[in-house]
MIZARO-903199 format. One record per residue: residue in three letters; x, y, z of N, C-alpha, C in turn; residue number from 1. Coordinates in steps of 0.05 Angstrom, whole numbers, m for minus. Example, Ala and Ser with C-alpha at 12.3 -4.5 7.8 and 13.67 -1.06 7.14 Angstrom:
// MIZARO-903199
- res  nu  nv  nw  cau  cav  caw  cu  cv  cw  n
- ala  264  m114  156  246  m90  156  264  m66  156  1;
- ser  257  m45  142  273  m21  143  258  1  157  2;
// end
This chain:
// MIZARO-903199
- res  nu  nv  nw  cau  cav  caw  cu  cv  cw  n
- unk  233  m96  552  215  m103  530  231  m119  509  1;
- unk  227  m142  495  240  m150  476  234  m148  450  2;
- unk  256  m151  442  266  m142  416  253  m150  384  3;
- unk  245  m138  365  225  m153  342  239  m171  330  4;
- unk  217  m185  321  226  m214  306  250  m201  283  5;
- unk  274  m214  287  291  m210  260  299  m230  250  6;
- unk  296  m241  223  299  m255  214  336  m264  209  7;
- unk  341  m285  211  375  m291  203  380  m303  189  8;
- unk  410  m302  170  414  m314  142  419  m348  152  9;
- unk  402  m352  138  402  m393  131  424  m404  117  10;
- unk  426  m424  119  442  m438  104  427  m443  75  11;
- unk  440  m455  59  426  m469  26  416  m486  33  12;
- unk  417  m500  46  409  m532  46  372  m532  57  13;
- unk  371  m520  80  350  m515  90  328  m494  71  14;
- unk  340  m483  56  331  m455  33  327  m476  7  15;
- unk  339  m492  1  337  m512  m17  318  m526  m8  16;
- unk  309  m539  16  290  m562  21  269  m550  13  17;
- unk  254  m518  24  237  m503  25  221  m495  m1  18;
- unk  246  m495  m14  238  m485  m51  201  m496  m62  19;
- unk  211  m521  m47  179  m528  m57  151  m528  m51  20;
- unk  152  m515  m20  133  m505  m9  118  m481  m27  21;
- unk  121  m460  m42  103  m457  m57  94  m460  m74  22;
- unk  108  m483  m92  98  m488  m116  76  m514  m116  23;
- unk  81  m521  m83  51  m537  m75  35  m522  m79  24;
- unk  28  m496  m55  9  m480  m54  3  m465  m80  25;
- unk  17  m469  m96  18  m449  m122  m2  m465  m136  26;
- unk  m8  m499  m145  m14  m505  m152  m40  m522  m142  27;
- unk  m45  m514  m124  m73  m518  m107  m99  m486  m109  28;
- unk  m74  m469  m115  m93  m443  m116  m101  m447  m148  29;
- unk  m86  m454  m168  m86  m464  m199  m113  m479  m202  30;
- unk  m112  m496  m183  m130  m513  m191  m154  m502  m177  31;
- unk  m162  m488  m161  m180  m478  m150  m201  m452  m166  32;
- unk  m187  m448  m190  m187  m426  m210  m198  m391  m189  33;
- unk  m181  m402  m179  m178  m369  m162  m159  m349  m176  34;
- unk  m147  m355  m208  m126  m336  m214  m140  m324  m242  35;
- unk  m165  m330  m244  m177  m318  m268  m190  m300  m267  36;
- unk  m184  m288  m293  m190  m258  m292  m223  m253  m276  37;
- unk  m234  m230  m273  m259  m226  m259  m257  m196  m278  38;
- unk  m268  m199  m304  m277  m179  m321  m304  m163  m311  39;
- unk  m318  m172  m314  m344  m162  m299  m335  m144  m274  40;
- unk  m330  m148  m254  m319  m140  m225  m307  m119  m241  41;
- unk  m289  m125  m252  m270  m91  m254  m283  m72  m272  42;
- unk  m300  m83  m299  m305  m58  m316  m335  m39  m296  43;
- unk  m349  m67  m274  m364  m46  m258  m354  m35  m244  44;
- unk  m339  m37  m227  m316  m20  m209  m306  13  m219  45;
- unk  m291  m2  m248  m286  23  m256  m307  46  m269  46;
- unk  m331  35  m277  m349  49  m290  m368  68  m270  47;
- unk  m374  49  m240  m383  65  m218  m362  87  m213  48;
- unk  m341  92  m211  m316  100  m204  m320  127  m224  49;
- unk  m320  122  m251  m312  144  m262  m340  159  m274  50;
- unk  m366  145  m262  m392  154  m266  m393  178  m239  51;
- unk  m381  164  m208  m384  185  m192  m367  207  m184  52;
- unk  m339  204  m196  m322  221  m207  m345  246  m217  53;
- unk  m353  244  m244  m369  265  m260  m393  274  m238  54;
- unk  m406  261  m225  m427  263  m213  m413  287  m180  55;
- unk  m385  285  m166  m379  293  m156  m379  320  m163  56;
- unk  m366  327  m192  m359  353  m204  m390  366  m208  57;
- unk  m413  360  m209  m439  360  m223  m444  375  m195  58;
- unk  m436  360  m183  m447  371  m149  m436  395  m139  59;
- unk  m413  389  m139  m389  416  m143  m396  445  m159  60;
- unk  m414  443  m176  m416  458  m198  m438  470  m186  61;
- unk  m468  458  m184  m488  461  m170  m492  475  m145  62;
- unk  m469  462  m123  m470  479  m98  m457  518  m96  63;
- unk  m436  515  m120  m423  529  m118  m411  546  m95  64;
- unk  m411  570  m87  m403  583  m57  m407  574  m36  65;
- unk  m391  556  m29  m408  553  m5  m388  525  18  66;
- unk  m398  534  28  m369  520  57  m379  487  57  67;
- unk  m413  486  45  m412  460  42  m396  439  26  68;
- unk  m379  446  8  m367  443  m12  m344  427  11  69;
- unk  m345  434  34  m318  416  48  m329  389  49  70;
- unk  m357  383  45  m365  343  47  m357  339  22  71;
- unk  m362  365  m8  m353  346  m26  m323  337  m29  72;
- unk  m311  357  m16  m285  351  m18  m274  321  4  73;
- unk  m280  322  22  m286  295  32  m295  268  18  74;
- unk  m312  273  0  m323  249  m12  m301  246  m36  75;
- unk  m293  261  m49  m273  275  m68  m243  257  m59  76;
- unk  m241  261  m33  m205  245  m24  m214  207  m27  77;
- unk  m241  211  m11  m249  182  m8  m246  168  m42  78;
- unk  m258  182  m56  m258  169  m82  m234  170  m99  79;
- unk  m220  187  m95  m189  183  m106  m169  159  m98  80;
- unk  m185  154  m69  m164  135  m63  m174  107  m70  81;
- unk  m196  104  m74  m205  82  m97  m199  85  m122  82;
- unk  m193  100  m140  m178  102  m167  m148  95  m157  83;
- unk  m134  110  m144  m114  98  m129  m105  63  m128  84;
- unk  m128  50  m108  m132  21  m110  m135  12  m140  85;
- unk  m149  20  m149  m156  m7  m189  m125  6  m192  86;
- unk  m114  26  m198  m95  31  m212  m70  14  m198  87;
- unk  m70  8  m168  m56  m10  m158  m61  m42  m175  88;
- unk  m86  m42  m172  m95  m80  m183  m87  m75  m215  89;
- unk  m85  m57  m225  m82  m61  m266  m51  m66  m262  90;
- unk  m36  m46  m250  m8  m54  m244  m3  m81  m244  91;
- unk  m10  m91  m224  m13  m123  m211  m23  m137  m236  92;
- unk  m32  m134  m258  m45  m149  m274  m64  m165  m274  93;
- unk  m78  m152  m254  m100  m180  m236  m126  m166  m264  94;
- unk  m132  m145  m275  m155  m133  m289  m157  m159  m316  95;
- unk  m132  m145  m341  m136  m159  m354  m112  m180  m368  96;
- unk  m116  m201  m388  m92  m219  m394  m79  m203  m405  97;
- unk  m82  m176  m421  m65  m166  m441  m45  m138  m421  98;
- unk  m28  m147  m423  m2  m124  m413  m11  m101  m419  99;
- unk  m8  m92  m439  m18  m68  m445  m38  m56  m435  100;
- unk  m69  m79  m434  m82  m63  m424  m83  m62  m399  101;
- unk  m75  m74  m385  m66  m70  m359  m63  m47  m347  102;
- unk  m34  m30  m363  m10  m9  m359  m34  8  m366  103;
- unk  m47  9  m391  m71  34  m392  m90  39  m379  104;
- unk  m99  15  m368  m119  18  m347  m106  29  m315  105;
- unk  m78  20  m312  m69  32  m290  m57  62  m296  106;
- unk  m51  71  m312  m49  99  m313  m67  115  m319  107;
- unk  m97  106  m329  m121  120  m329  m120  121  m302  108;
- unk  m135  103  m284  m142  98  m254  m125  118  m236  109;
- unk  m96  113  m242  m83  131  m226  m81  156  m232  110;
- unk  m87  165  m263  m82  186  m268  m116  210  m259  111;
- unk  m137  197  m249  m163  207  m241  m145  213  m205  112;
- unk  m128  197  m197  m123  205  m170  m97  226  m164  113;
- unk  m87  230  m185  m69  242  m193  m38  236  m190  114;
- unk  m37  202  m190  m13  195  m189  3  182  m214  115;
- unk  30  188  m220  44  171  m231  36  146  m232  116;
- unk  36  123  m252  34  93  m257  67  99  m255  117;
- unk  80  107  m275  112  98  m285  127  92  m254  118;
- unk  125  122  m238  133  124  m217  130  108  m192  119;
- unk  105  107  m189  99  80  m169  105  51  m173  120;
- unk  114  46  m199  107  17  m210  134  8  m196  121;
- unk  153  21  m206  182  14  m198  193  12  m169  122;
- unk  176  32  m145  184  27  m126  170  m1  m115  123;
- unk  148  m3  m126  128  m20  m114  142  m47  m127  124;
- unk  141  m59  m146  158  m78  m156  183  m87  m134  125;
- unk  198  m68  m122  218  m72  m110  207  m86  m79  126;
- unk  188  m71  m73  169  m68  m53  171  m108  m44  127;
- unk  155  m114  m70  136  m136  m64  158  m159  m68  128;
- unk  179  m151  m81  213  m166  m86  226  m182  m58  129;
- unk  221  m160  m40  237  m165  m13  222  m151  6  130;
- unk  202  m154  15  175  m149  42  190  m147  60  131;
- unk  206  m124  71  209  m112  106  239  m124  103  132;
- unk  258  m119  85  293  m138  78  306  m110  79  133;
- unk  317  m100  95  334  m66  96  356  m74  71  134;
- unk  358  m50  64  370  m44  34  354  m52  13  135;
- unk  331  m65  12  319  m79  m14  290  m62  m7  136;
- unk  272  m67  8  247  m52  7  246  m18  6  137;
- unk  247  m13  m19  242  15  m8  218  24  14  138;
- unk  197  18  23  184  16  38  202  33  67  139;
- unk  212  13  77  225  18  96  257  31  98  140;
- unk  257  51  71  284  58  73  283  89  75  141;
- unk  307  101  86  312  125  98  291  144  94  142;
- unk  279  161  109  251  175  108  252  201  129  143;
- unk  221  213  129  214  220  156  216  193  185  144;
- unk  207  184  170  202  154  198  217  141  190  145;
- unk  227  133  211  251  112  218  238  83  221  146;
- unk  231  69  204  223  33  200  240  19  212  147;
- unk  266  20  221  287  2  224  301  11  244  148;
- unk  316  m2  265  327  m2  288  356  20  277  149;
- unk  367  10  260  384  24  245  392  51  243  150;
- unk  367  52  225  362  86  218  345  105  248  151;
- unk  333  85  265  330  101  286  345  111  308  152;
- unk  369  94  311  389  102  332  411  118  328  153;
- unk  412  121  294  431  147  284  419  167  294  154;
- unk  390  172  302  382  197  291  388  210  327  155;
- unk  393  235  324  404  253  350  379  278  352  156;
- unk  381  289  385  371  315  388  341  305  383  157;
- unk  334  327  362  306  334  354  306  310  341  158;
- unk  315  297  318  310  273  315  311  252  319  159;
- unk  323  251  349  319  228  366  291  235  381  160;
- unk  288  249  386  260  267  403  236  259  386  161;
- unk  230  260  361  218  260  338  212  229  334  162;
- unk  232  209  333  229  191  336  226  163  354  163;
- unk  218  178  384  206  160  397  183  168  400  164;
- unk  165  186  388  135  191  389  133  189  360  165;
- unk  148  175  340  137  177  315  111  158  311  166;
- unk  99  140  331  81  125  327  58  141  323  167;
- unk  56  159  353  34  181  351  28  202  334  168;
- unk  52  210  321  51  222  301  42  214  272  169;
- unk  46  180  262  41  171  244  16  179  230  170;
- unk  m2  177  242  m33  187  225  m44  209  224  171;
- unk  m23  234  241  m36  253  241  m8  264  203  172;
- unk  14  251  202  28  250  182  16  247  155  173;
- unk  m2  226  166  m18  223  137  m26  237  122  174;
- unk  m31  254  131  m51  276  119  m36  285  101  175;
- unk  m20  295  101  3  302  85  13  285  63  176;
- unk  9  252  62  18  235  43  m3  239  19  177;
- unk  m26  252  8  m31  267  m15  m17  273  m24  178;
- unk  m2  300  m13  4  315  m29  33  309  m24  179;
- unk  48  291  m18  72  277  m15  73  264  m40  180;
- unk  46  252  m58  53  221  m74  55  244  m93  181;
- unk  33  264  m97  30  286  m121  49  292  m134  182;
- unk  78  307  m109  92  316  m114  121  298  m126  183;
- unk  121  274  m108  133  249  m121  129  246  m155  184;
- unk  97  241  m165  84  241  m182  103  248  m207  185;
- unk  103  281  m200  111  291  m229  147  304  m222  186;
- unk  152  291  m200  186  301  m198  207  284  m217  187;
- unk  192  269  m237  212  255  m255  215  287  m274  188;
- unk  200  299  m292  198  333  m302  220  334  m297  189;
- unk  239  341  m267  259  353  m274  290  336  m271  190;
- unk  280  311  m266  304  289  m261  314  282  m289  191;
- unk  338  287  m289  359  281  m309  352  245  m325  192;
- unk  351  224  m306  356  205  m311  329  196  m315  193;
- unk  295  203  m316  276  198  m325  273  189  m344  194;
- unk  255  173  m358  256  168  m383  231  180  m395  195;
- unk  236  184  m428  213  197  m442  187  189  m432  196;
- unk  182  175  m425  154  161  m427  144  175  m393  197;
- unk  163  167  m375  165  178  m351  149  209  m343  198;
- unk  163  228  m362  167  253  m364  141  257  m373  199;
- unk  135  250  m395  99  252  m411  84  243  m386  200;
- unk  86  223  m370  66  214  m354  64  235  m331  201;
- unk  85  250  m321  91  268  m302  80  293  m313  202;
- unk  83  296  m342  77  318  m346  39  323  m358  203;
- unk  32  302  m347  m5  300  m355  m11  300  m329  204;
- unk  1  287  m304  m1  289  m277  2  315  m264  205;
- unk  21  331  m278  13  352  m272  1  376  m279  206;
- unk  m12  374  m311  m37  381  m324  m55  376  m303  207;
- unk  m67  354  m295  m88  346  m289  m91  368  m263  208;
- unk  m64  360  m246  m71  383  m218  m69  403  m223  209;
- unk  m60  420  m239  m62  446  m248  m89  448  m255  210;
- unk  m101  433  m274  m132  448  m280  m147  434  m258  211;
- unk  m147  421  m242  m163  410  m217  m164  438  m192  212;
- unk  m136  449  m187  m139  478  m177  m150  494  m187  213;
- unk  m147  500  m217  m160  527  m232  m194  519  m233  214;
- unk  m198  503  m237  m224  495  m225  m240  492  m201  215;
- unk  m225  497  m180  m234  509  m151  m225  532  m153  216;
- unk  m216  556  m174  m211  578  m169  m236  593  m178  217;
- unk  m252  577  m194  m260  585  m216  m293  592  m210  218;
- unk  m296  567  m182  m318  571  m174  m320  584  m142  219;
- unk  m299  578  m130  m291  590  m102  m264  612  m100  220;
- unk  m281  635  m78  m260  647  m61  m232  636  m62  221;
- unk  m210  641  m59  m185  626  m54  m182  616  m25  222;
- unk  m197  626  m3  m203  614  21  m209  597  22  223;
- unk  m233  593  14  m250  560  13  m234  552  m12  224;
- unk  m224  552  m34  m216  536  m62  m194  518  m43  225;
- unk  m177  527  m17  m154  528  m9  m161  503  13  226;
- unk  m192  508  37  m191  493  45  m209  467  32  227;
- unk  m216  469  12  m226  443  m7  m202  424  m10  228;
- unk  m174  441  m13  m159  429  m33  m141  411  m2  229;
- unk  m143  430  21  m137  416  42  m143  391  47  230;
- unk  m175  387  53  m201  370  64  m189  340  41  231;
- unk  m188  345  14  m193  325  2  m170  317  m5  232;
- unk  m146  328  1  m118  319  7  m114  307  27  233;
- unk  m122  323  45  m122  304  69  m133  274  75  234;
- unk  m158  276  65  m179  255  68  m163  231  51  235;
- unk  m149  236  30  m143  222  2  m114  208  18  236;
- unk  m92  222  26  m77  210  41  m79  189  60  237;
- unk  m91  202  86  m100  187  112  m116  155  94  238;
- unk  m133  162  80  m147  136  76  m128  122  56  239;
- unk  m113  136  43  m87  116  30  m67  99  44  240;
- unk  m55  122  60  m34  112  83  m53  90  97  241;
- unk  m74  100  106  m84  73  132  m83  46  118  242;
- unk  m89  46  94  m92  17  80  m63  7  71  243;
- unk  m48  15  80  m23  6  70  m5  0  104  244;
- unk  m14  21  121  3  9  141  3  m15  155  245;
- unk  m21  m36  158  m25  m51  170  m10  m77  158  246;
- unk  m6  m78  136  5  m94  118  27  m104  127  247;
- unk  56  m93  135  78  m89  142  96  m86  167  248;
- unk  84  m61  172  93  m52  199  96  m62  219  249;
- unk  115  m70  235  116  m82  257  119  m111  259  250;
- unk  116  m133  229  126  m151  226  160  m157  221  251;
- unk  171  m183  218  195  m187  228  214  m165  196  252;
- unk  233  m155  213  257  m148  200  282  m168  183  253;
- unk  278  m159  153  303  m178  146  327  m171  137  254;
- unk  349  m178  151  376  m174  141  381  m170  116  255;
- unk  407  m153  104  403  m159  73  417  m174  66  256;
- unk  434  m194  78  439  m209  67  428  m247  77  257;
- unk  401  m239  90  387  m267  96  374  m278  60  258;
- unk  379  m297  66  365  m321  40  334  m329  49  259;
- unk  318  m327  38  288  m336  57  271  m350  30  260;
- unk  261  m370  25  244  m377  0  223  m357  4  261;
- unk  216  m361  m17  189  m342  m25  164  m346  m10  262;
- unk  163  m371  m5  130  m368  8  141  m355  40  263;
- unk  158  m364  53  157  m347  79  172  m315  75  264;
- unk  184  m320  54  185  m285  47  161  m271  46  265;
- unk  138  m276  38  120  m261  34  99  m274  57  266;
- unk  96  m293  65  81  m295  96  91  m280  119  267;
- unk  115  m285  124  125  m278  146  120  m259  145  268;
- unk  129  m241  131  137  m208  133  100  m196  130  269;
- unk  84  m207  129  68  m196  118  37  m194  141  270;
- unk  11  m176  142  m7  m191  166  m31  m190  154  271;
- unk  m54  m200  152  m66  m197  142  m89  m182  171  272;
- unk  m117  m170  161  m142  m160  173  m163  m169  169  273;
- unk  m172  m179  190  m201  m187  182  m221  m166  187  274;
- unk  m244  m175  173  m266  m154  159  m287  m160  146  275;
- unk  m308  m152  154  m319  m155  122  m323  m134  102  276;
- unk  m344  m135  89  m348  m117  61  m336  m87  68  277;
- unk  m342  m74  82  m332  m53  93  m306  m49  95  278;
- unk  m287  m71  110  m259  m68  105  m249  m73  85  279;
- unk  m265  m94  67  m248  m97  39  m251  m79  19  280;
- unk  m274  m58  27  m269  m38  18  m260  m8  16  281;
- unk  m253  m7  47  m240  10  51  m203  9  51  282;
- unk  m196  m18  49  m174  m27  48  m168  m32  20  283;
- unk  m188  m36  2  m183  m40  m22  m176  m64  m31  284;
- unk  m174  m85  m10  m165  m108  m17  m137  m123  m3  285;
- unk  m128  m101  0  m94  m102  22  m97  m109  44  286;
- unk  m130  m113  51  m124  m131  84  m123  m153  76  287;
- unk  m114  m167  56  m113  m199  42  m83  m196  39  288;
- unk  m69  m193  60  m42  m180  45  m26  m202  43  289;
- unk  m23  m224  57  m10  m247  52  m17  m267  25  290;
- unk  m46  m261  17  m57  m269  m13  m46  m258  m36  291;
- unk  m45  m230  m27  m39  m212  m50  m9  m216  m54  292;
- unk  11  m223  m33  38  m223  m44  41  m249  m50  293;
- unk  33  m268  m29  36  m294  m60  32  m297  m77  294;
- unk  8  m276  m86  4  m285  m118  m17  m251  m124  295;
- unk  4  m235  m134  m3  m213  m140  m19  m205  m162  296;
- unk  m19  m230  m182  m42  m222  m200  m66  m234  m196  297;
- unk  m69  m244  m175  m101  m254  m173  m116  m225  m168  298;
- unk  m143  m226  m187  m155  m209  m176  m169  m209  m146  299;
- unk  m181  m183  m139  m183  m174  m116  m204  m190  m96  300;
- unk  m229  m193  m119  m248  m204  m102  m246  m239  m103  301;
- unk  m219  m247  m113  m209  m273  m108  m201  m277  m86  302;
- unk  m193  m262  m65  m166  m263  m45  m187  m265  m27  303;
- unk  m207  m257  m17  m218  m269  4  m219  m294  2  304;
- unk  m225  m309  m19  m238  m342  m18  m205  m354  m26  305;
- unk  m184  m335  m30  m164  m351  m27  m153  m354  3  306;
- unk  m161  m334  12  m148  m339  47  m151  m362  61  307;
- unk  m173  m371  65  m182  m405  79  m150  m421  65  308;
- unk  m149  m428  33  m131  m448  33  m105  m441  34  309;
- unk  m100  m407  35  m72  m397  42  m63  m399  73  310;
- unk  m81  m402  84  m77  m408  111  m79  m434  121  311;
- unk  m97  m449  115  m101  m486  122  m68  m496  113  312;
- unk  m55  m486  85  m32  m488  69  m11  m489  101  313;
- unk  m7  m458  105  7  m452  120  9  m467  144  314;
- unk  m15  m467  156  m13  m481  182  m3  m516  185  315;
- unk  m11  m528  161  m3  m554  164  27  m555  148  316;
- unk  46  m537  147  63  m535  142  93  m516  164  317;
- unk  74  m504  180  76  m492  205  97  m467  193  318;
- unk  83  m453  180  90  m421  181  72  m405  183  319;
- unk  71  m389  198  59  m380  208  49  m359  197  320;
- unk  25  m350  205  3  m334  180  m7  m319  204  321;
- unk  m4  m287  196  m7  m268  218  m40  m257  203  322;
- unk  m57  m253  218  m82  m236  218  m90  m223  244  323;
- unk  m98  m205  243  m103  m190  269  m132  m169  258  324;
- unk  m147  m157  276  m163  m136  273  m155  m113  262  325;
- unk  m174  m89  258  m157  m61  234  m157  m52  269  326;
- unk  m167  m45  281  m153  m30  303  m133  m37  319  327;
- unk  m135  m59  315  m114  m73  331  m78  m72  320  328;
- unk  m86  m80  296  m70  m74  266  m55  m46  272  329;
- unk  m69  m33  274  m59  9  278  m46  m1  310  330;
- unk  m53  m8  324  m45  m6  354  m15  m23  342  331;
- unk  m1  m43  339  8  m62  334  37  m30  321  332;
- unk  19  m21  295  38  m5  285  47  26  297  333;
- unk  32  33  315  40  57  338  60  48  354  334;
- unk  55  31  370  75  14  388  101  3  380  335;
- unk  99  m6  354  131  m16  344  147  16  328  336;
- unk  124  33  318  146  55  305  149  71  335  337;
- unk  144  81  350  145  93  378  169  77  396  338;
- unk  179  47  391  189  33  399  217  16  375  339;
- unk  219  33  352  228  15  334  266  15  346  340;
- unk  277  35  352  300  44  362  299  21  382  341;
- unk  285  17  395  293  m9  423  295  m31  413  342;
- unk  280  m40  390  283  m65  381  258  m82  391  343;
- unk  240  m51  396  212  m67  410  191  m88  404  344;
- unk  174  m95  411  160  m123  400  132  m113  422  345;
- unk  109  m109  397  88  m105  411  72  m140  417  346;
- unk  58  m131  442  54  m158  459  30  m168  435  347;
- unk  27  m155  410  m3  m161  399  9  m176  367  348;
- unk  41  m174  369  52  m175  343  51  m206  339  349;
- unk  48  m221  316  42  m250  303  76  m255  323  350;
- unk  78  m281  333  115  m286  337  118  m303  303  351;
- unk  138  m299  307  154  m311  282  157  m347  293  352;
- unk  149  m369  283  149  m391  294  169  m405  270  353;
- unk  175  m394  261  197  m416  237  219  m415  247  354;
- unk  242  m422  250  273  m426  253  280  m428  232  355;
- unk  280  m410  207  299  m425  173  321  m433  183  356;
- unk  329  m436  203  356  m437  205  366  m470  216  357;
- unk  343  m482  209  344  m514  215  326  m535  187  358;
// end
């Protein structure tokens, strides 16, 4: 089986010629006014959002005892992980021109799903810095799952065992990434090197889940309060994780010390999903993933109608622009983490068609 696309360090000269490939495309999306704000879009977004929020609890309150309470908890993960998404896009600054309100709107948003803004901002920043570059993406650095050829051939025994079925395991993992981000969330509390602002945000993050439990105690058994808290953890993960894996996974690996310009830093490494209304909303917008890293503050419902000229861009410039199906997308990322230790290359993965190295 051969080995995944890895990218290799270029010379300057060729990294120098390149420089200006995006500040073409930069200025074709400019002129296209695909980078202005979409006010309307977000204050309805968020207003449906935090109308069915209350309307969930109303329901909750109403049914009281009762095992049906596991759909609301279901509907409950689903909708967190849309506060989740806006609190991603305010980050991004795609909501509004003003910084500030940005940061408030993304720690409202995230704080209804019960995550850190402070906390996520920093890894994610790093994230979108260097797309799939070992030592630079946290993304792909030391874990349960092994992302990288690297970190998978150290691992021995049970965690060599562990890690050639980690593909199959990936989504049933998910479930668990709830209550993984939660606990991330508010673990600045007891970190030395947190900062004040950090610590307040951690410490309302974990207000919030404290009275979110005492409030399934309040109306349920601790049986059912227990498996509510399961259902909609679970649900809230899996639909988080799925919209994030397709993005990444299984595209080319970069050295840390390769040089790559920006526009194929963030094409290459990146795939996008086609879809319609349905995936862009269950994806939140991240099956536009090659849109969204070139230009992270466009808002959301821009990036479809930016795709056509991010891609026409690409192709008559010959770098290559990966899109694939969402199932296909999941198959793509089973096969390469199940296979990452060999250096595997699923037969469905975009090839890397650039040479930077000419």
């Amino acid at each position: 089986m051969a080995g995944p696309a890895i990218l290799t360090p270029t010379s300057p000269d060729p990294l120098a010629r390149s420089q200006s490939l995006y500040s073409g495309l930069a200025a074709e999306i400019r002129e296209s006014g695909l980078l202005r704000r979409r006010y309307a879009y977000y204050w309805t977004r968020m207003g449906v959002a935090v109308g069915t929020f209350a309307l969930v609890w109303v329901a909750f309150s109403l049914l009281g005892n009762s095992w049906f309470q596991l759909i609301i908890a279901g509907g409950l993960g689903i909708l967190m992980t849309q506060f989740g998404f806006l609190g991603h896009d305010a980050a991004h600054r795609q909501m509004f021109r003003s910084a500030a309100w940005n940061d408030w709107a993304s720690r409202i948003m995230a704080g209804f799903a019960g995550l850190s803004y402070g906390w996520w901002k920093g890894k994610h920043n790093r994230h979108h810095a260097a797309p799939n570059q070992e030592g630079k993406d946290p993304d792909i650095s030391r874990g349960t799952l092994a992302f990288t050829a690297d970190l998978a051939n150290e691992r021995t025994g049970a965690g060599a065992w562990f890690t050639a079925r980690q593909g199959w395991l990936f989504f049933p993992l998910l479930t668990l990434e709830g209550l993984n981000l939660h606990v991330a969330s508010v673990t600045p509390l007891a970190s030395r090197h947190a900062t004040r602002a950090q610590r307040v945000e951690s410490l309302v993050v974990a207000l919030r889940l404290a009275a979110y439990v005492g409030v399934l105690l309040l109306v349920l058994p601790v049986g059912k309060a227990g498996a509510f808290l399961a259902v909609q953890s679970a649900l809230f993960g899996l639909s988080l994780g799925a919209s994030f894996a397709p993005n990444h996974k299984g595209m080319p690996i970069v050295p840390p010390e390769a040089r790559i310009d920006f526009l194929r830093r963030q094409v290459l490494m990146s795939r996008n999903v086609r879809g319609g209304v349905v995936v862009d909303f269950a994806l939140g917008g991240l099956n536009y993933q090659i849109e969204h890293h070139l230009f992270p503050s466009m808002p959301r419902p821009n990036l479809r109608a930016a795709r056509p000229l991010v891609r026409a861009y690409c192709d008559a410039n010959d770098v290559t622009y990966c899109e694939t199906g969402l199932f296909e997308s999941y198959g793509i990322v089973i096969d390469y983490l199940n296979h990452v230790g060999l250096r595997a290359r699923s037969p469905f993965e975009c090839p890397l068609a650039v040479d930077l190295r000419t």
